[in-house]
N, C-alpha and C positions, 0 to 999 in steps of 0.2 A: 362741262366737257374738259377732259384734260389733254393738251397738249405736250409733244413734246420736245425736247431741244430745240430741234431742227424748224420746223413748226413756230416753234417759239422767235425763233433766230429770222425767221421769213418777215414774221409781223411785225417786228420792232423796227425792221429794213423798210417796209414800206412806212409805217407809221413814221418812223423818220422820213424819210419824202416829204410825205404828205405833210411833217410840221410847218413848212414854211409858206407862210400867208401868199408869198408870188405863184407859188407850184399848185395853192389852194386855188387861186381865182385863174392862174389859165385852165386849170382843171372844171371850175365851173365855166367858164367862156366855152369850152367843149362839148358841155354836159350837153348844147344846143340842135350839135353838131358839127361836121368838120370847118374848121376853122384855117386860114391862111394866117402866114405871122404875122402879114399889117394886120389882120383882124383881132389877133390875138394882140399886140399892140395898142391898138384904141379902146380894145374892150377893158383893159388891167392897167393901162393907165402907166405900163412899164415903157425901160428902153431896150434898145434893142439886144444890144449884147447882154442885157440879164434875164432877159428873158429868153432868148438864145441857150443858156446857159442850165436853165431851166427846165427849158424844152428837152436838152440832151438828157439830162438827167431824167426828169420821167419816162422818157423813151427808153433808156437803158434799163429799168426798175420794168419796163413793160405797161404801165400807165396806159403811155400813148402811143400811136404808130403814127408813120407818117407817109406821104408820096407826091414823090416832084411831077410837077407839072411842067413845061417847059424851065422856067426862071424861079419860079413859085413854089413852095412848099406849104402844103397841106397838113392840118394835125387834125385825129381827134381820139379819142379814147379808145382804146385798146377793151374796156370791157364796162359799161353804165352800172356796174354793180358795188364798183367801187364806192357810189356814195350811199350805200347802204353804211360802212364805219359815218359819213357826216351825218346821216340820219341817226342814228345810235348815237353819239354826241351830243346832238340838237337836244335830241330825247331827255339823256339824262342832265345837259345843262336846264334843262325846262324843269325837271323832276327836283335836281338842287334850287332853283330858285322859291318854287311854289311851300319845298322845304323852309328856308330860309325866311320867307318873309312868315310864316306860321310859327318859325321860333322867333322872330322878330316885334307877331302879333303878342303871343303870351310873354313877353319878354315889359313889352308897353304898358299892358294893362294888371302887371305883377305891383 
């Protein structure tokens, strides 16, 4: 499939999002469903203001939505399809390993 510009210009915006390891794992703490930000705090292991920080950003990208509850705000994924790119990754890092250790095997016994 060919894309274009614009198109182009979308994917690179979320894939940047999505590069950074804090934005990955509130994003799996979601995957479960909605999640409050102490939850999302004990689960990622962050603090608050970075993950704060975090939050806004995927929210803005559309990632995730959110809704106050009295005091409390609520996240969770704006659409579970997004890990279909982690899935696709998983994939092909699994496909370069099985790679790699097969050039690695004839590499041994050369």
């Amino acid at each position: 499939m060919k894309y274009n510009d614009v198109t182009l210009t979308k994917i690179s915006e979320i894939l940047k999002v999505m590069s950074e390891p804090m934005r990955l794992k509130i994003l799996q703490s979601l995957h479960e469903g909605e999640r409050s930000v102490t939850d999302i705090l004990k689960e990622t292991g962050g603090h608050q203001a970075n993950v704060s920080k975090h939050l806004g950003i995927l929210r803005r990208m559309g990632l995730v939505a959110c809704r106050k509850d009295g005091l409390n705000v609520y996240y969770c994924l704006s659409d579970d399809s997004i890990f279909l790119i982690c899935d696709g990754i998983c994939d092909y890092l699994k496909r370069k390993i099985i790679k790699d250790q097969e050039l690695l095997s004839s590499l041994e016994s050369s």
